[in-house]
N, CA, C and O atoms as a GROMACS GRO file, in nm:
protein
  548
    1UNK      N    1   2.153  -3.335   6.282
    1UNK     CA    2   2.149  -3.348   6.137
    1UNK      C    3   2.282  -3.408   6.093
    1UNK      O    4   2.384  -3.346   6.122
    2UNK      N    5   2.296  -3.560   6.004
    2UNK     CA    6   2.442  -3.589   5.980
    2UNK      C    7   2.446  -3.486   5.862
    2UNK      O    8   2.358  -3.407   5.827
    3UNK      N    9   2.582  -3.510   5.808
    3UNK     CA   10   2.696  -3.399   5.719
    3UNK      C   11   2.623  -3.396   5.588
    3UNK      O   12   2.600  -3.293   5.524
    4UNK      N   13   2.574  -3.570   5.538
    4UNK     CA   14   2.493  -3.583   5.446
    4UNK      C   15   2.391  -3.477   5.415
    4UNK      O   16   2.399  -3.391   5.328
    5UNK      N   17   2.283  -3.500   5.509
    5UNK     CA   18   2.153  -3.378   5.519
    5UNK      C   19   2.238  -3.253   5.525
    5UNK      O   20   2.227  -3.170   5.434
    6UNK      N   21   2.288  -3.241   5.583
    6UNK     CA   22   2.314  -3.076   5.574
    6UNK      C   23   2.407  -3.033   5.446
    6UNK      O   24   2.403  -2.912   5.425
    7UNK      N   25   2.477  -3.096   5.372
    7UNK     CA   26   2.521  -3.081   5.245
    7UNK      C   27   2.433  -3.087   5.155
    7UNK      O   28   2.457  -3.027   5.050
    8UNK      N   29   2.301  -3.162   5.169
    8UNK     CA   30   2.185  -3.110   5.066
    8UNK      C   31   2.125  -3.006   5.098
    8UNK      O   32   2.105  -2.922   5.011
    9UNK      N   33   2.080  -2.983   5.228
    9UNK     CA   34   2.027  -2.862   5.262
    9UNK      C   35   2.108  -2.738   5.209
    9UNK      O   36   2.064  -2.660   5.124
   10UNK      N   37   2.236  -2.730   5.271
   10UNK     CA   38   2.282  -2.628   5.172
   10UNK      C   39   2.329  -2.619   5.036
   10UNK      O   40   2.392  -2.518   5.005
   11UNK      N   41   2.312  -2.698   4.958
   11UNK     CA   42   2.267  -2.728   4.810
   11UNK      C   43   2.131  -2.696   4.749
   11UNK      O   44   2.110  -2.670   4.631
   12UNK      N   45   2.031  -2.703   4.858
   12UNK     CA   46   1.908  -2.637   4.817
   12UNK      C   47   1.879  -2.518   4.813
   12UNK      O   48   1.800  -2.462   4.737
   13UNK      N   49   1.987  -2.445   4.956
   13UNK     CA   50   1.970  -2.346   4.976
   13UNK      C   51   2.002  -2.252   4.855
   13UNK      O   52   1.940  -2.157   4.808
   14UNK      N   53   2.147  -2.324   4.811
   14UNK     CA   54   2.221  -2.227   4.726
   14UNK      C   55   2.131  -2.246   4.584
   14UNK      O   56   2.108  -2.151   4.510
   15UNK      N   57   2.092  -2.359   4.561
   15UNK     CA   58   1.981  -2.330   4.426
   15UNK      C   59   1.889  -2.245   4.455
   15UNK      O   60   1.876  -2.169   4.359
   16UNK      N   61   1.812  -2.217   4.546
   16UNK     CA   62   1.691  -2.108   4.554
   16UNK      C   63   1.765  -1.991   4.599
   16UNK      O   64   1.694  -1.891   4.610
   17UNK      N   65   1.893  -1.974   4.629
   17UNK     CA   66   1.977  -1.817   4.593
   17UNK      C   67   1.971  -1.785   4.440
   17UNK      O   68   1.939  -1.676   4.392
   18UNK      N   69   2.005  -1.894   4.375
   18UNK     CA   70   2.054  -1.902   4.210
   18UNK      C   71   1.934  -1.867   4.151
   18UNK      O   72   1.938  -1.780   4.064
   19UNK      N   73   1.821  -1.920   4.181
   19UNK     CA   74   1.676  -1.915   4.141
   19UNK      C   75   1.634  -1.768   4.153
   19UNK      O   76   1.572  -1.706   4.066
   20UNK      N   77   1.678  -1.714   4.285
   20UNK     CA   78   1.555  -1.573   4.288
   20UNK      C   79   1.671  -1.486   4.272
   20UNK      O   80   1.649  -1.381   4.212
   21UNK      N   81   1.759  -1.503   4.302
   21UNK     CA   82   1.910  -1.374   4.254
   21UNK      C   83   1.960  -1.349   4.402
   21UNK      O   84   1.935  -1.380   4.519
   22UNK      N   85   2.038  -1.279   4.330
   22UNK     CA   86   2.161  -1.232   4.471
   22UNK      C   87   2.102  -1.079   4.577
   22UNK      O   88   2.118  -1.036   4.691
   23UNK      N   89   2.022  -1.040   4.442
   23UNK     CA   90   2.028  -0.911   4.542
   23UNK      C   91   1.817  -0.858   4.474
   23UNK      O   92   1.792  -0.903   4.363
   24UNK      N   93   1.729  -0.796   4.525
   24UNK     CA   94   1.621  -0.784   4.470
   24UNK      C   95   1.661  -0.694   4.363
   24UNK      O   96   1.734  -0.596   4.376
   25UNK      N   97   1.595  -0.745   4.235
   25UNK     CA   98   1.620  -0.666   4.121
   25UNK      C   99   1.711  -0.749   4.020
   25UNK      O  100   1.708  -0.725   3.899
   26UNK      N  101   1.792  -0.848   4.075
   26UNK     CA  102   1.918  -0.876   3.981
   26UNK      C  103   1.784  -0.975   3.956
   26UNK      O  104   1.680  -0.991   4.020
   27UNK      N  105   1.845  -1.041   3.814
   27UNK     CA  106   1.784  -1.132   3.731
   27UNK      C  107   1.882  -1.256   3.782
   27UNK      O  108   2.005  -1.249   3.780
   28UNK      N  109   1.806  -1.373   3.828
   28UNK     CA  110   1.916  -1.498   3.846
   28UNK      C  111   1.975  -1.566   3.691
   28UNK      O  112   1.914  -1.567   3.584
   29UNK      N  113   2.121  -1.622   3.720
   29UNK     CA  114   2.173  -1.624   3.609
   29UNK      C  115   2.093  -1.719   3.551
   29UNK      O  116   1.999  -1.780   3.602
   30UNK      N  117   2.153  -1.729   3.403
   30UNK     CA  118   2.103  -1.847   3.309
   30UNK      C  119   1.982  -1.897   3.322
   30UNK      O  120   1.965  -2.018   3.341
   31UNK      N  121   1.858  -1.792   3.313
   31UNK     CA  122   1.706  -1.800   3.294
   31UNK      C  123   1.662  -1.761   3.189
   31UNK      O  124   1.543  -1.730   3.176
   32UNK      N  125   1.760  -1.753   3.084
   32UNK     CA  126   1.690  -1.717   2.961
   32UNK      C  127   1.591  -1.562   2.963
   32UNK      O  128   1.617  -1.469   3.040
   33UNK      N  129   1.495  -1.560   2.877
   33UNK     CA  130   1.400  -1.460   2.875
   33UNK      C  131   1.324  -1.390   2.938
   33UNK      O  132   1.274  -1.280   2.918
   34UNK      N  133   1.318  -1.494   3.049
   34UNK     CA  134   1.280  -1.471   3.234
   34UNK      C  135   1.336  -1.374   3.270
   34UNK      O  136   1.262  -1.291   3.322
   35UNK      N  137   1.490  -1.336   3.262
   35UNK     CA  138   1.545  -1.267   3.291
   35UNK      C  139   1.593  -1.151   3.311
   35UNK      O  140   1.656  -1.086   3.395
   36UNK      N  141   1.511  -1.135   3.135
   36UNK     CA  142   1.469  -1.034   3.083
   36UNK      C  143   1.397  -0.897   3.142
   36UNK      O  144   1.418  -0.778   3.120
   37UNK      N  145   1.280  -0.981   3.246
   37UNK     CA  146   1.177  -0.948   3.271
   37UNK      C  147   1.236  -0.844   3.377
   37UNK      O  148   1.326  -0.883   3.451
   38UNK      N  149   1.187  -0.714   3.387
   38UNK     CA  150   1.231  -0.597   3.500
   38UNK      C  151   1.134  -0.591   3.610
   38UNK      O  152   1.011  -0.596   3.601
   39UNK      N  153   1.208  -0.580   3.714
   39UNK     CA  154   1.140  -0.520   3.841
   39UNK      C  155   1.085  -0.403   3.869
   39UNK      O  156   1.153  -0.301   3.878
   40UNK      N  157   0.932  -0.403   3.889
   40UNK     CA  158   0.917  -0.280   3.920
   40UNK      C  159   0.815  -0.259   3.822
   40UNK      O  160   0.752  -0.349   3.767
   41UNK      N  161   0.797  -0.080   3.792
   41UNK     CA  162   0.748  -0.076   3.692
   41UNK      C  163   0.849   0.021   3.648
   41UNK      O  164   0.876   0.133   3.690
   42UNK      N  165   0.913  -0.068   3.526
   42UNK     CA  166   0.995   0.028   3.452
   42UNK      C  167   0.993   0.030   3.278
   42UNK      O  168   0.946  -0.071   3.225
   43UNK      N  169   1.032   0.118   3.205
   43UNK     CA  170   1.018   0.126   3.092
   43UNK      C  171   1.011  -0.041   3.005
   43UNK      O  172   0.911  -0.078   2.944
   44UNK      N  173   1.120  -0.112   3.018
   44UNK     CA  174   1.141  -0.216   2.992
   44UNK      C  175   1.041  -0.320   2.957
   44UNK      O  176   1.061  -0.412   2.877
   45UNK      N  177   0.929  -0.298   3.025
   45UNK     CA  178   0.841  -0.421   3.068
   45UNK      C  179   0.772  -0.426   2.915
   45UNK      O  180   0.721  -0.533   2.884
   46UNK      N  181   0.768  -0.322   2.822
   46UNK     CA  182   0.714  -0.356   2.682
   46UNK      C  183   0.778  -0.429   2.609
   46UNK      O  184   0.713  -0.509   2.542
   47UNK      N  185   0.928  -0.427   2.594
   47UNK     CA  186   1.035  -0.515   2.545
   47UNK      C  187   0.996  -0.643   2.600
   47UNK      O  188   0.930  -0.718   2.528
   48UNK      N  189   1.021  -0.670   2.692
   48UNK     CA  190   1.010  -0.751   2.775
   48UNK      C  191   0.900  -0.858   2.764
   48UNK      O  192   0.924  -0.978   2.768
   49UNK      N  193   0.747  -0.790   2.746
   49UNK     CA  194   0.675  -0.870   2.686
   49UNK      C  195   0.691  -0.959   2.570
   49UNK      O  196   0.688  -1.081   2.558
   50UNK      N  197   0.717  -0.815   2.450
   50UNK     CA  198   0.780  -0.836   2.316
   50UNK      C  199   0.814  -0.980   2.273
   50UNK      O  200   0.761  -1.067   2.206
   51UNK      N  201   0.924  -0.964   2.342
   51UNK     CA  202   0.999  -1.081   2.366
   51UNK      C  203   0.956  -1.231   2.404
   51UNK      O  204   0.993  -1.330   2.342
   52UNK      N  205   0.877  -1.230   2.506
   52UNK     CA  206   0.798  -1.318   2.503
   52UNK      C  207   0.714  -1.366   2.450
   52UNK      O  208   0.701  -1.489   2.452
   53UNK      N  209   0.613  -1.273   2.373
   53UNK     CA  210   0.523  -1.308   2.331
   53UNK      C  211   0.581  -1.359   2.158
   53UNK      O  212   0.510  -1.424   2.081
   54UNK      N  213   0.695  -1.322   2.131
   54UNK     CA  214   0.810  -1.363   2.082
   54UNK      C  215   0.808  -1.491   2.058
   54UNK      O  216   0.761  -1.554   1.964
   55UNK      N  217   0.893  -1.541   2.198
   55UNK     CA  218   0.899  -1.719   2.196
   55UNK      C  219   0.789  -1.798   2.234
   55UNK      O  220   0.792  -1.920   2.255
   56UNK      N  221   0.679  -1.715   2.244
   56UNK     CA  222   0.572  -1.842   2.231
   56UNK      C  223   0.474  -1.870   2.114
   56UNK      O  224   0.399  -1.967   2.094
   57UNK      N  225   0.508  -1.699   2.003
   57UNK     CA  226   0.457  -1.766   1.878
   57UNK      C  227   0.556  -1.849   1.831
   57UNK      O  228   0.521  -1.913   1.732
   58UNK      N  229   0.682  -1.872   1.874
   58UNK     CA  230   0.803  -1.958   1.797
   58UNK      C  231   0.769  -2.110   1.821
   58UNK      O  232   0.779  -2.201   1.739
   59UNK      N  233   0.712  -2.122   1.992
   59UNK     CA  234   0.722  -2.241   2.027
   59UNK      C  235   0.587  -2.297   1.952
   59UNK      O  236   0.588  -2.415   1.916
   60UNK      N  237   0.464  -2.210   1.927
   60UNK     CA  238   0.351  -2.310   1.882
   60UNK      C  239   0.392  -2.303   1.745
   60UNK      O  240   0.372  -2.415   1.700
   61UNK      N  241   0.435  -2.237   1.664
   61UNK     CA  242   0.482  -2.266   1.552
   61UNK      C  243   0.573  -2.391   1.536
   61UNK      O  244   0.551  -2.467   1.441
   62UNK      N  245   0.672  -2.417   1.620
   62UNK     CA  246   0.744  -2.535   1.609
   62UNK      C  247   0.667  -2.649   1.698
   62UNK      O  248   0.748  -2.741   1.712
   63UNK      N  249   0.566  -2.675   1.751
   63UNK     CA  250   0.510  -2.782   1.802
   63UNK      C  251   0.374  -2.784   1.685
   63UNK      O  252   0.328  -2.898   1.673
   64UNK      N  253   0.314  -2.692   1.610
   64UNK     CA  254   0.289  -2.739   1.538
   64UNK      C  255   0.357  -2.837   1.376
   64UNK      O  256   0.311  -2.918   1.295
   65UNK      N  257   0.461  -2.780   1.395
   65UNK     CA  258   0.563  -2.830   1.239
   65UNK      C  259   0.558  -2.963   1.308
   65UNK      O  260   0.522  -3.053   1.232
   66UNK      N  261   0.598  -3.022   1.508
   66UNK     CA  262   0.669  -3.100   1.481
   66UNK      C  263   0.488  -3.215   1.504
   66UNK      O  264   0.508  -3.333   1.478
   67UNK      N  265   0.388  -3.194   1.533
   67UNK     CA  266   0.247  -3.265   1.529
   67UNK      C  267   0.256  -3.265   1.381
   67UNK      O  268   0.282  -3.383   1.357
   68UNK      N  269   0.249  -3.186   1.237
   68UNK     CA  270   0.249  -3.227   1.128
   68UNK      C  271   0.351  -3.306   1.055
   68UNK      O  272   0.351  -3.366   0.947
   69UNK      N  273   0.423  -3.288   1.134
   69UNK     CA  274   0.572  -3.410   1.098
   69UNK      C  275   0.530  -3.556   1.147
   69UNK      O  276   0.568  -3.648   1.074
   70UNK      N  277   0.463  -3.588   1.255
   70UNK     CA  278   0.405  -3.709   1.363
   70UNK      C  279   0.268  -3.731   1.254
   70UNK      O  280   0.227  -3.846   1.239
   71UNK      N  281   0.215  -3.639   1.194
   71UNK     CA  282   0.096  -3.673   1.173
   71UNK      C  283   0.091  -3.775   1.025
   71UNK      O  284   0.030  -3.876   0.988
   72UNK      N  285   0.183  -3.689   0.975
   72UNK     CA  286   0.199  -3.726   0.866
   72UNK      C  287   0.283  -3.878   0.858
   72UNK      O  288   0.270  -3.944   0.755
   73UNK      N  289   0.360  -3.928   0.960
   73UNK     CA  290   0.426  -4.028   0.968
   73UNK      C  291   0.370  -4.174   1.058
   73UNK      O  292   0.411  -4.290   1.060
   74UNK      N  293   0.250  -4.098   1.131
   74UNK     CA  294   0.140  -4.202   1.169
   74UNK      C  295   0.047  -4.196   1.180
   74UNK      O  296  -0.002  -4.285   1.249
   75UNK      N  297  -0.020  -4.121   1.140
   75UNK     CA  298  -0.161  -4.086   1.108
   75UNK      C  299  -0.226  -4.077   1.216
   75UNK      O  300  -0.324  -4.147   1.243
   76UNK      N  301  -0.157  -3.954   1.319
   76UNK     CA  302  -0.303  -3.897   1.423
   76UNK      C  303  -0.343  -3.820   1.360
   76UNK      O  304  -0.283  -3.750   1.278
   77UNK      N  305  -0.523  -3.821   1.407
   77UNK     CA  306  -0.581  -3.729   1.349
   77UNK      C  307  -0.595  -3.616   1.447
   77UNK      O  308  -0.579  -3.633   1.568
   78UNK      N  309  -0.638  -3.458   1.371
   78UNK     CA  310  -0.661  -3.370   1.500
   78UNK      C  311  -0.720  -3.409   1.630
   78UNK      O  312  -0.669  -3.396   1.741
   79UNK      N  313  -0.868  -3.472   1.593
   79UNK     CA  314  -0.921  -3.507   1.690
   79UNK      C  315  -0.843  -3.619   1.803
   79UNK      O  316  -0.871  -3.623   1.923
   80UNK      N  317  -0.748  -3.700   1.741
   80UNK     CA  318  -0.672  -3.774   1.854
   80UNK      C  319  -0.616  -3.670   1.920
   80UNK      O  320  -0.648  -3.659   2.038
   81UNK      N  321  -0.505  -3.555   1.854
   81UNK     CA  322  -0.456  -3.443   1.940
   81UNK      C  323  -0.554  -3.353   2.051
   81UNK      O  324  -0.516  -3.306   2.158
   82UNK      N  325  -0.681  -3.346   1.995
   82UNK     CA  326  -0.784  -3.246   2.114
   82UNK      C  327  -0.789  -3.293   2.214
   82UNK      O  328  -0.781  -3.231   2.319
   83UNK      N  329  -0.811  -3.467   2.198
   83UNK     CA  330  -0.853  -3.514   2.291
   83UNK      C  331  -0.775  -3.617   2.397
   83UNK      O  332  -0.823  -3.686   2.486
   84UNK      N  333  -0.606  -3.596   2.345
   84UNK     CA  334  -0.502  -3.610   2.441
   84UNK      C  335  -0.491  -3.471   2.540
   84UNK      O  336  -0.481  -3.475   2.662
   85UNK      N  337  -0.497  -3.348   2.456
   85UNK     CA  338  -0.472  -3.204   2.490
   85UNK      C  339  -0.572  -3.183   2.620
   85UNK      O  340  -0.537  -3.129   2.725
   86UNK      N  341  -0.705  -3.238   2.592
   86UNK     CA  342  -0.797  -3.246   2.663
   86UNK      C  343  -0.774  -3.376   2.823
   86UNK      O  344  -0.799  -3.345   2.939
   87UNK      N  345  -0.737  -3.476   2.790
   87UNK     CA  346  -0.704  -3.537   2.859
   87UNK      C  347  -0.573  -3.502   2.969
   87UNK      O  348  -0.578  -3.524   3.090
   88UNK      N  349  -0.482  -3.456   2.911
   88UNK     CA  350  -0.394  -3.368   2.959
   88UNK      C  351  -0.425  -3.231   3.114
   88UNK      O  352  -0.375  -3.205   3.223
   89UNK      N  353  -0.506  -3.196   3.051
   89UNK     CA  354  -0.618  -3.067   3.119
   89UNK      C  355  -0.658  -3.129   3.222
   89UNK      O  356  -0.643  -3.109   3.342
   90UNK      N  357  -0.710  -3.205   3.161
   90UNK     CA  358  -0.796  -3.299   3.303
   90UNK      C  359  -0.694  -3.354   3.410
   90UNK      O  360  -0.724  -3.366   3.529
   91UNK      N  361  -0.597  -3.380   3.368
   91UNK     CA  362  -0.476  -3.419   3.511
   91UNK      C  363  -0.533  -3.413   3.661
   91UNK      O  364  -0.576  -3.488   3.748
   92UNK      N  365  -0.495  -3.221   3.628
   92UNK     CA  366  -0.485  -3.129   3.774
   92UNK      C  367  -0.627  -3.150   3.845
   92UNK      O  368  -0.639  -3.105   3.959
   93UNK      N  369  -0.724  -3.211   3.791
   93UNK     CA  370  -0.860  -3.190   3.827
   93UNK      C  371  -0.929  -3.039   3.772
   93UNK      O  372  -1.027  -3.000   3.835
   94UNK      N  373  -0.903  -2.993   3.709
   94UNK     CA  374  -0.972  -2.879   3.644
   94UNK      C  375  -0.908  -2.830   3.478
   94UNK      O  376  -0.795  -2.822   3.429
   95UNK      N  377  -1.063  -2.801   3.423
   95UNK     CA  378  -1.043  -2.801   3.253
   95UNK      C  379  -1.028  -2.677   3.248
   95UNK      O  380  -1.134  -2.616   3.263
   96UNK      N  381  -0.919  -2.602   3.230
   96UNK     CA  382  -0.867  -2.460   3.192
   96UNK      C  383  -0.801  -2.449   3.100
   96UNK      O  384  -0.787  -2.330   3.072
   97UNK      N  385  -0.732  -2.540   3.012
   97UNK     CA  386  -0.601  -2.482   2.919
   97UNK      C  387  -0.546  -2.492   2.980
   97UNK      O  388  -0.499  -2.390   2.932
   98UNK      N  389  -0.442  -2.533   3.114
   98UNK     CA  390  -0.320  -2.592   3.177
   98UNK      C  391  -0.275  -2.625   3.227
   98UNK      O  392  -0.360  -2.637   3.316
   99UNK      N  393  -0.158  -2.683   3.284
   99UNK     CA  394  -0.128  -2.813   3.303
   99UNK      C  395  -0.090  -2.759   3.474
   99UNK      O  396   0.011  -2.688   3.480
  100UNK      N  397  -0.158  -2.787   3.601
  100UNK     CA  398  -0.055  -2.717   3.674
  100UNK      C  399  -0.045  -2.828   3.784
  100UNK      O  400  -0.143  -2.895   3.818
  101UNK      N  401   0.085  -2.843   3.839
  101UNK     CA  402   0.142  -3.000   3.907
  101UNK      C  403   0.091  -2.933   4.044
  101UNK      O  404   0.077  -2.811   4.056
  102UNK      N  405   0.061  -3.043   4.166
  102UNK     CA  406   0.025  -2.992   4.254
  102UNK      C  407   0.152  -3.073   4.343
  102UNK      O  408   0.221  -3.169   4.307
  103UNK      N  409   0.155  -3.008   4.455
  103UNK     CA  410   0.218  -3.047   4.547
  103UNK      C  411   0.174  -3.206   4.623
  103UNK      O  412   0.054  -3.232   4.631
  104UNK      N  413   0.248  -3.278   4.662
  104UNK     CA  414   0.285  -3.394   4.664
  104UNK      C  415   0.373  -3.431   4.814
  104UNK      O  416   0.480  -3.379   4.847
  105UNK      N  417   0.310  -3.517   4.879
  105UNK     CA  418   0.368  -3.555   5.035
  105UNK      C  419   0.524  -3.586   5.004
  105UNK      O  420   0.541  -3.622   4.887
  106UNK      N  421   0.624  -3.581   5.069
  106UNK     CA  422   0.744  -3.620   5.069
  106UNK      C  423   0.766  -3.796   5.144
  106UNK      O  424   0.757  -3.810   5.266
  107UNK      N  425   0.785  -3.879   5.079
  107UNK     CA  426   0.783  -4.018   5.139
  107UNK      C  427   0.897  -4.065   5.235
  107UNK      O  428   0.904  -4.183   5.269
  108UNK      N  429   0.996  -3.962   5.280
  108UNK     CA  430   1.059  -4.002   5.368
  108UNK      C  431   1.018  -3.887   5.522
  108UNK      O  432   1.039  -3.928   5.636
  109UNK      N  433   0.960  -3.742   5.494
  109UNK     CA  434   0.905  -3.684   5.604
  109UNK      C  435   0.788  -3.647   5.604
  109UNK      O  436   0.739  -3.595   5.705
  110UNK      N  437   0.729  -3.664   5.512
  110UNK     CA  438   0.571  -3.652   5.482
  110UNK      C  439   0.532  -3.522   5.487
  110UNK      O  440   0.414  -3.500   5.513
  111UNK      N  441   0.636  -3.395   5.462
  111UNK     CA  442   0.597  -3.264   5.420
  111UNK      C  443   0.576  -3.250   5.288
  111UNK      O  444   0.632  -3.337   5.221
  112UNK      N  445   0.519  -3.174   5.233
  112UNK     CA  446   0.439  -3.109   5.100
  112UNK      C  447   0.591  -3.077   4.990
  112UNK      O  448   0.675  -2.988   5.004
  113UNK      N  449   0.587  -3.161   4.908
  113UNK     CA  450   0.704  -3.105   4.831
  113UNK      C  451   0.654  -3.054   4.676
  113UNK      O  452   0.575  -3.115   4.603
  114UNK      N  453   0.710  -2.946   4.653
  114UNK     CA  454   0.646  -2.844   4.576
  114UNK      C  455   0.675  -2.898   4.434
  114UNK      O  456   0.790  -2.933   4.408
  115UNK      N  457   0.567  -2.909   4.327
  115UNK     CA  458   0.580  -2.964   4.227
  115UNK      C  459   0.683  -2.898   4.118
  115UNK      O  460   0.693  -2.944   4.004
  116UNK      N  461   0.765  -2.776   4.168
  116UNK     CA  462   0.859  -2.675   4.101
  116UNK      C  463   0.999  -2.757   4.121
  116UNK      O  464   1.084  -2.785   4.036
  117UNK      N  465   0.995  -2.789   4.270
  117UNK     CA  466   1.119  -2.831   4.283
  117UNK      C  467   1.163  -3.000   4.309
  117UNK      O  468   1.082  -3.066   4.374
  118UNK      N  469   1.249  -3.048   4.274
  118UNK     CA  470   1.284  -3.239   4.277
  118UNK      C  471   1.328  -3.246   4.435
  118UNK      O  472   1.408  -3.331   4.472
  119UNK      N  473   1.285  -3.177   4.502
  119UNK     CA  474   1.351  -3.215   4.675
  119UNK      C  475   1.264  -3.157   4.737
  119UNK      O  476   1.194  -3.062   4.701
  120UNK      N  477   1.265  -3.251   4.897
  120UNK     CA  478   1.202  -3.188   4.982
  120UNK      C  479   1.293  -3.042   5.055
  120UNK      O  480   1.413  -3.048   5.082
  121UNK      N  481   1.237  -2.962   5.069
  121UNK     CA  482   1.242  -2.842   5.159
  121UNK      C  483   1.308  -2.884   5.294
  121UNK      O  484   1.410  -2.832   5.338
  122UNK      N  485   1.249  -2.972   5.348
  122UNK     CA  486   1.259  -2.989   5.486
  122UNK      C  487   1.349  -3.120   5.546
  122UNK      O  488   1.385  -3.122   5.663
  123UNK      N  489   1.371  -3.195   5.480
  123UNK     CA  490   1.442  -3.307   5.470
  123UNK      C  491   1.523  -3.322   5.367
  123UNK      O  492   1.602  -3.414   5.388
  124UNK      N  493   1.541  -3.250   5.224
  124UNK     CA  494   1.659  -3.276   5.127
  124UNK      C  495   1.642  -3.406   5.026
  124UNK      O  496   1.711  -3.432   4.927
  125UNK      N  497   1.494  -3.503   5.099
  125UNK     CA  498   1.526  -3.603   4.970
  125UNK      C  499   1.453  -3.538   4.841
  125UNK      O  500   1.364  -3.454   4.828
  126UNK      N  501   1.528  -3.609   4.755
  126UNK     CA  502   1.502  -3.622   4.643
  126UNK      C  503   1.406  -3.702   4.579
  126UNK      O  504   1.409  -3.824   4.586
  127UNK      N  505   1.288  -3.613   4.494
  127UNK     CA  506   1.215  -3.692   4.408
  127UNK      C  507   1.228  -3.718   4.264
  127UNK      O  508   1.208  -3.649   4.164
  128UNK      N  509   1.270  -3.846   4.287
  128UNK     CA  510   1.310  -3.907   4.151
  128UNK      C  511   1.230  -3.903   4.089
  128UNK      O  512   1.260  -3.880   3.972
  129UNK      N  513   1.106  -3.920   4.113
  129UNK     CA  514   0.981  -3.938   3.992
  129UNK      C  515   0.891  -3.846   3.957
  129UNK      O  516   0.774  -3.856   3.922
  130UNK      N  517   1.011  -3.693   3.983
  130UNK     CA  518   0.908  -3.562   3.937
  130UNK      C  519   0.901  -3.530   3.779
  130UNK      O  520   0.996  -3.531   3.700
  131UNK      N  521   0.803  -3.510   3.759
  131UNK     CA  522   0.748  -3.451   3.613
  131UNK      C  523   0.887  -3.364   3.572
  131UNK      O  524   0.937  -3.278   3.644
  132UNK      N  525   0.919  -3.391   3.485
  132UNK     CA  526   1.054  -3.283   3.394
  132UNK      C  527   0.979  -3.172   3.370
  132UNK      O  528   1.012  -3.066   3.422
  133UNK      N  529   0.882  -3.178   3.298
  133UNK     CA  530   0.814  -3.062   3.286
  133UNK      C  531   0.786  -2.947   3.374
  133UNK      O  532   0.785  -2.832   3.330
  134UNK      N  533   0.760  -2.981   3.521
  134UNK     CA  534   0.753  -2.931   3.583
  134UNK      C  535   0.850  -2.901   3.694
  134UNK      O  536   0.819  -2.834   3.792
  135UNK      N  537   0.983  -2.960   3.672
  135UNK     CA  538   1.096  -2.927   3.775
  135UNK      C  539   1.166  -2.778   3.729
  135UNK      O  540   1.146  -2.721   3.621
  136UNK      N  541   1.235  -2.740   3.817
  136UNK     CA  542   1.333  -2.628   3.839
  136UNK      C  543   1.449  -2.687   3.781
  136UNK      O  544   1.476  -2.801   3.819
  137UNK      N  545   1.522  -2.635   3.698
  137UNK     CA  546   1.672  -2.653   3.711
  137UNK      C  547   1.776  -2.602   3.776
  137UNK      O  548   1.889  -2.647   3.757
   0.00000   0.00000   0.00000
């Protein structure tokens, strides 16, 4: 392995330390609300929901303000929105309500690179042309 590969490898490594935590139980840093979330079953987990269920009436509330802000400034109609939303769905090959990225050959070792993360596992390259939406930070 040259110095190259193995300086990404252990760059990957240390992001999926950062990702799942240091020790079982700790919350990895700077995950926001995720973080929140407790191991186990412990009192917490009602907060915890709370909270979530929290920022996702916030987020459709603000993706609706910002579709009536778009709508109003170019005239989509709902039905253009259903039927992007719908088109959207259809991606993954199945109509459920969401969006989920599938795993994808790696073009320099031809292992499965996981639609969570911008690198291969097994070789360290990098995919430049992964969905934002769907990467890890």
């Amino acid at each position: 392995m040259n110095p190259a590969t193995a300086l990404d490898v252990c760059g990957l490594i240390w992001d999926i330390f950062q990702t799942v935590g240091k020790t079982a139980g700790e919350p990895p840093p700077d995950t926001g609300p995720i973080a929140a979330l407790p191991v186990g079953n412990t009192p917490g987990v009602d907060i915890s929901i709370a909270q979530l269920e929290e920022k996702v009436d916030r987020l459709a509330l603000i993706s609706r303000a910002m579709f009536e802000l778009m709508q109003k400034q170019s005239g989509i109609t709902d039905r253009q929105l259903a039927a992007k939303i719908h088109e959207i769905d259809l991606r993954d090959g199945f109509e459920d309500g969401r969006m989920t990225a599938r795993a994808k050959p790696c073009p320099k070792c031809n292992a499965m690179i996981s639609p969570r993360f911008n690198r291969c596992l097994f070789c360290g390259h990098r995919d430049t042309a992964a969905d934002p939406f769907n990467t890890v930070k």
